[in-house]
C-alpha positions as CSV (number, residue, x, y, z in Angstrom):
1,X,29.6,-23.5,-18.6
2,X,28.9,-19.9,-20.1
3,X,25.7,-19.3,-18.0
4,X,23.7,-19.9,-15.2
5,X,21.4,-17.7,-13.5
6,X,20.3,-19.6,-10.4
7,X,20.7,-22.4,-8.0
8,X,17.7,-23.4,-6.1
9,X,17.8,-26.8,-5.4
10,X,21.8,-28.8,-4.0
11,X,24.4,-29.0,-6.7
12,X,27.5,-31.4,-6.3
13,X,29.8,-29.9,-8.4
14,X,30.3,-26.8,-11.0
15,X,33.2,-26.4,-13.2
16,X,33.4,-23.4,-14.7
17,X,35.1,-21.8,-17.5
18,X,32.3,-19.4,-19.0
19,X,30.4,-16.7,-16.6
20,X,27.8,-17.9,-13.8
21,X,25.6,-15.7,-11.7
22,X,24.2,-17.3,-9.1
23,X,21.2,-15.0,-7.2
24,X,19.7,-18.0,-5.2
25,X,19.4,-19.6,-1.9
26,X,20.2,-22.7,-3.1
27,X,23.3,-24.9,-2.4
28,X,26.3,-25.6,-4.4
29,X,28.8,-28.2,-2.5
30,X,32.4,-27.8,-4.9
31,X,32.6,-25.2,-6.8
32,X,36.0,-25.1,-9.2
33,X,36.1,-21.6,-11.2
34,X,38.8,-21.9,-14.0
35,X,41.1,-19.8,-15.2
36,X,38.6,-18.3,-17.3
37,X,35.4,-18.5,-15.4
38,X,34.0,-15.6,-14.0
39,X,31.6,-16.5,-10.5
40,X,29.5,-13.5,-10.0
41,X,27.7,-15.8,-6.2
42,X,25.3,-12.5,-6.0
43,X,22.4,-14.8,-3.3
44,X,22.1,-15.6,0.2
45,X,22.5,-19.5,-0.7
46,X,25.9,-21.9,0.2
47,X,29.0,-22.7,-1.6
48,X,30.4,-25.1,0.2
49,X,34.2,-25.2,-1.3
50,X,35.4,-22.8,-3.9
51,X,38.7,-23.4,-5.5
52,X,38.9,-20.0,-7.7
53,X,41.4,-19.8,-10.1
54,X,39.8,-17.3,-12.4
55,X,37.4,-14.2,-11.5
56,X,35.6,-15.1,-8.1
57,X,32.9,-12.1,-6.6
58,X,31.0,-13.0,-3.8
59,X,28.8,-9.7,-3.1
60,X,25.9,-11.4,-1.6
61,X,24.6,-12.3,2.0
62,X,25.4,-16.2,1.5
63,X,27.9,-18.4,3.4
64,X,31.1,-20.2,2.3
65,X,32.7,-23.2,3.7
66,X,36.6,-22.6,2.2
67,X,37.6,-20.7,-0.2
68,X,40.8,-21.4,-1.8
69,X,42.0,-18.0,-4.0
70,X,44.7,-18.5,-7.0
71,X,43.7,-15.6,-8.9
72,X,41.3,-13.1,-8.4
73,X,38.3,-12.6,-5.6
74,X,36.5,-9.8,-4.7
75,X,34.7,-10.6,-1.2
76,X,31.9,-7.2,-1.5
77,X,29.2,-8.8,0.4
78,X,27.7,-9.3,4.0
79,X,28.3,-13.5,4.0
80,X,30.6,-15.2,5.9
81,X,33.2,-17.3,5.2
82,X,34.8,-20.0,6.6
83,X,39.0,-20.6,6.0
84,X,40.4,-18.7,2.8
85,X,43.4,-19.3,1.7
86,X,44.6,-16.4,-1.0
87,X,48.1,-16.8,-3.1
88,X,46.4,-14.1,-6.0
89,X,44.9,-11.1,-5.7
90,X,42.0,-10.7,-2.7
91,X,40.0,-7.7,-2.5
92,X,37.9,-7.2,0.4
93,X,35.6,-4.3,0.5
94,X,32.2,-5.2,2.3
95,X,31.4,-6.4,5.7
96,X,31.5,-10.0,5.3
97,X,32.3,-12.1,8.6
98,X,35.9,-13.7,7.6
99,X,36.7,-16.7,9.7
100,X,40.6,-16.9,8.4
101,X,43.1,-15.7,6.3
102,X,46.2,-17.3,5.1
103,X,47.5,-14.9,2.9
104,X,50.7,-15.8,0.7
105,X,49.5,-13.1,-2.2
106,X,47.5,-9.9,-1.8
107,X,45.3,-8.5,0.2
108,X,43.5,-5.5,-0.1
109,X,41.4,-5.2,3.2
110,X,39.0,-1.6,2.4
111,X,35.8,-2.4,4.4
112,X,34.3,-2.8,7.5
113,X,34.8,-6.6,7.6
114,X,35.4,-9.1,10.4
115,X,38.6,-11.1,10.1
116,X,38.8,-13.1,12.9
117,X,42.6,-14.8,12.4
118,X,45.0,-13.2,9.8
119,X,48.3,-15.4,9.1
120,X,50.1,-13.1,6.3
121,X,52.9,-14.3,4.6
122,X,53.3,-11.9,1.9
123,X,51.6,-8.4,1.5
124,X,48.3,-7.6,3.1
125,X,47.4,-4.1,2.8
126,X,44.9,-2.9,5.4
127,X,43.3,0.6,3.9
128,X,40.6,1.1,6.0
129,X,40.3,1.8,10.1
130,X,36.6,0.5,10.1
131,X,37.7,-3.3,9.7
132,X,37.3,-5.5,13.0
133,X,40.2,-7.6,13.2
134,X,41.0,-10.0,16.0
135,X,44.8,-11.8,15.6
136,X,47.3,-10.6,13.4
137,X,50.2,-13.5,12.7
138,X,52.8,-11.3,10.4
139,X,55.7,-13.1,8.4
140,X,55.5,-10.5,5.6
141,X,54.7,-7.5,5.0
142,X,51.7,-6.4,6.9
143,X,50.9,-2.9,6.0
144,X,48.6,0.0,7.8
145,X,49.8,2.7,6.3
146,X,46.9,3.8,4.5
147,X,44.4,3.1,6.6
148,X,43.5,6.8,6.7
149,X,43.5,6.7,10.7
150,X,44.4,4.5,13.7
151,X,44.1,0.8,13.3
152,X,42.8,-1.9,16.0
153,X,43.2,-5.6,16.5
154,X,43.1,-7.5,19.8
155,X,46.4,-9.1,19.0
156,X,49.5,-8.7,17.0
157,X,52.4,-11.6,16.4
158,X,55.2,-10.2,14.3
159,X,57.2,-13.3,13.5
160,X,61.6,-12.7,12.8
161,X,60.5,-11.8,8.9
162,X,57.9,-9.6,9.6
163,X,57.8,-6.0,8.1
164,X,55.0,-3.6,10.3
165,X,54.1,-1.0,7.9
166,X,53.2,2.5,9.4
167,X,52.5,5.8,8.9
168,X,54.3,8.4,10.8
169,X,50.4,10.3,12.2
170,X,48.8,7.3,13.1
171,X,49.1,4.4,16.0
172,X,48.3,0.8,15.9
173,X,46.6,-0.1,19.3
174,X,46.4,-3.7,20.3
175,X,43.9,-4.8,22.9
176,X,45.9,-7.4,24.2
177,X,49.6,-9.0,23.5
178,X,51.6,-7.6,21.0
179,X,54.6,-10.0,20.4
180,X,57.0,-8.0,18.4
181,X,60.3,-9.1,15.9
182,X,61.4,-8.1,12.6
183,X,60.9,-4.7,11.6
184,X,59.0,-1.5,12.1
185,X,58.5,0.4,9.1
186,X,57.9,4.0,9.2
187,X,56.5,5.9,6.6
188,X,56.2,9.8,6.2
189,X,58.0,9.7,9.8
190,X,57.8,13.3,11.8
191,X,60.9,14.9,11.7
192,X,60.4,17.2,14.7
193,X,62.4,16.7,17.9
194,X,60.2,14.6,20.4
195,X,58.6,11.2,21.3
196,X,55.9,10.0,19.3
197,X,53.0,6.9,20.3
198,X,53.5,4.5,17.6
199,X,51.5,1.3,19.0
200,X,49.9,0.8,22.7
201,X,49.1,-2.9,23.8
202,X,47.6,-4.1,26.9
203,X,50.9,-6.0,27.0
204,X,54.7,-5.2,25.1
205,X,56.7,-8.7,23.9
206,X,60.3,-8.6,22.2
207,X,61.4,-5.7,20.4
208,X,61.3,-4.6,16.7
209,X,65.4,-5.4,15.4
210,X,65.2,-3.3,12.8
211,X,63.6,0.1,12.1
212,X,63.5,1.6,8.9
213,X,62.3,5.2,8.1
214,X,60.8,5.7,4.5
215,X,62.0,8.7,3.3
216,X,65.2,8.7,5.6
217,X,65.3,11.9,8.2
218,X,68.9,12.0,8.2
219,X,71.1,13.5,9.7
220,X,68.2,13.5,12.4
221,X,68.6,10.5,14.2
222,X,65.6,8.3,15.3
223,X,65.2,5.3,17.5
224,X,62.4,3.5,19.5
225,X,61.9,3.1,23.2
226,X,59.6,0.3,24.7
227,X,57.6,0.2,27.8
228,X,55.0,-2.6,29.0
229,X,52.4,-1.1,27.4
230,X,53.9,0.9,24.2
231,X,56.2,1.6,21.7
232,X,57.4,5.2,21.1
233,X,59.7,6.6,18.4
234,X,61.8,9.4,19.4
235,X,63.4,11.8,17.0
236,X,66.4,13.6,18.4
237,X,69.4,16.2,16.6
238,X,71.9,14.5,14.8
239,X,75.4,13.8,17.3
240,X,77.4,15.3,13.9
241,X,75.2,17.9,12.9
242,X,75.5,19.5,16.5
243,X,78.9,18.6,17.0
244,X,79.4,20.6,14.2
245,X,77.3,23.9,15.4
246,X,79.3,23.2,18.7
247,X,82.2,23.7,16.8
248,X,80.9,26.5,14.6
249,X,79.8,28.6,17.7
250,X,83.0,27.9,19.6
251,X,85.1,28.9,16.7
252,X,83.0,32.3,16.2
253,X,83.2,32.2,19.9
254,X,87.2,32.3,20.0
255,X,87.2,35.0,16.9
256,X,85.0,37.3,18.8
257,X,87.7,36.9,21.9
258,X,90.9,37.6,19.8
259,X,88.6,40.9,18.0
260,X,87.6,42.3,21.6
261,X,91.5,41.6,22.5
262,X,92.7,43.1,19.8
263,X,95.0,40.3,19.0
């Protein structure tokens, strides 16, 4: 199909490998966009099921059932979706009403949309702090480091494979449990002695194994402490590098002695 410029009445299927762009209210029950198709669903109608694996932009008020992303989808509208499933490329920049999420590509999350369950198993970028996001299931990467500010969601899962991704200004609150594991990335980390918020939760489960500063701070040394309710990284002197002024002073210390002695 190379065009078609409305859908006003119910069509079973489209298969398309040319350009569409559909501005109606009508309804469209399978839609499969090929490799080469480019979907441009621009109305306020229905696609029931879209298996994309071309060029997929759904920048209109309409509603969608499933989605099912292999390659490219740019989600720039006020609809709502049912489950999506995304192993390409998934740009989401408007305020559409996003049921689910299972994420084994990328995301690119830079509106003010609704995502009401997020599983990500690969890399799903949050860059925005207007986004409404209920539960967060992390086996990947999950990262809200440029967000440009502090990021909510109501709760957090971070499975034994999951990387949090964070800048060092910024906090990630969690309305309810936060269930942590894996690791805590840290980017742009402060690197002045004291203890800094890094996520508040109505309630603190398991602890981040592994923390990883990105650039390292050394030889300041870094570690986090836990409470019910948060997680705080501290950033303390090195043990060598003051070991070594220790030693330093003590040895100007003792020349100082032997001068005033006379020895």
């Amino acid at each position: 199909m190379d065009s078609y410029y409305g859908v006003s009445g119910t069509t079973v299927d489209i298969t398309n490998s040319g350009t569409v762009n559909n501005n109606d209210s009508g309804t469209i029950n399978n839609l499969i966009n090929l490799i080469a198709g480019l979907f441009n669903f621009n109305g306020s109608g229905t696609v029931t099921s879209v298996d994309n694996a071309g060029t997929f932009n759904f920048a209109g008020a309409g509603t969608t059932t499933s989605i099912n992303n292999t390659n490219t989808m740019n989600i720039s509208g006020t609809g709502t979706t049912g489950a999506v499933t995304n192993s390409g490329t998934a740009n989401i920049s408007g305020s559409a009403n996003i049921a689910s999420i299972v994420n084994t590509g990328t995301v690119n999350l830079t509106g003010g949309a609704t995502l009401t369950n997020i599983e990500n198993r690969s890399w799903f970028n949050i860059l925005t702090n207007n986004a409404l996001i209920n539960s967060v299931t992390n086996y990947g990467n999950f990262d809200i480091s440029g967000a440009g500010g502090d990021v909510a969601v109501t709760t957090h899962i971070q499975q034994p494979l999951g990387n949090l991704i964070m800048a060092g200004n910024q906090k990630y609150n969690i309305a309810g449990t936060g269930t942590l594991d894996g690791t805590l990335t840290v980017i742009n980390s402060p690197t002045a002695f004291g203890r800094y918020q890094m996520i508040t939760a109505q309630s603190i489960l398991g602890t981040f194994p592994t923390l990883t500063l990105n650039p390292d701070i050394s030889p300041l040394g870094a570690y986090l402490k836990y409470s019910d309710t948060d997680v705080k990284l501290y950033v303390t002197p090195s043990k060598v590098a003051t070991q070594q002024t220790i030693d330093i002073v003590k040895n100007d210390s003792n020349n100082m002695n032997r001068l005033i002695s006379g020895k």
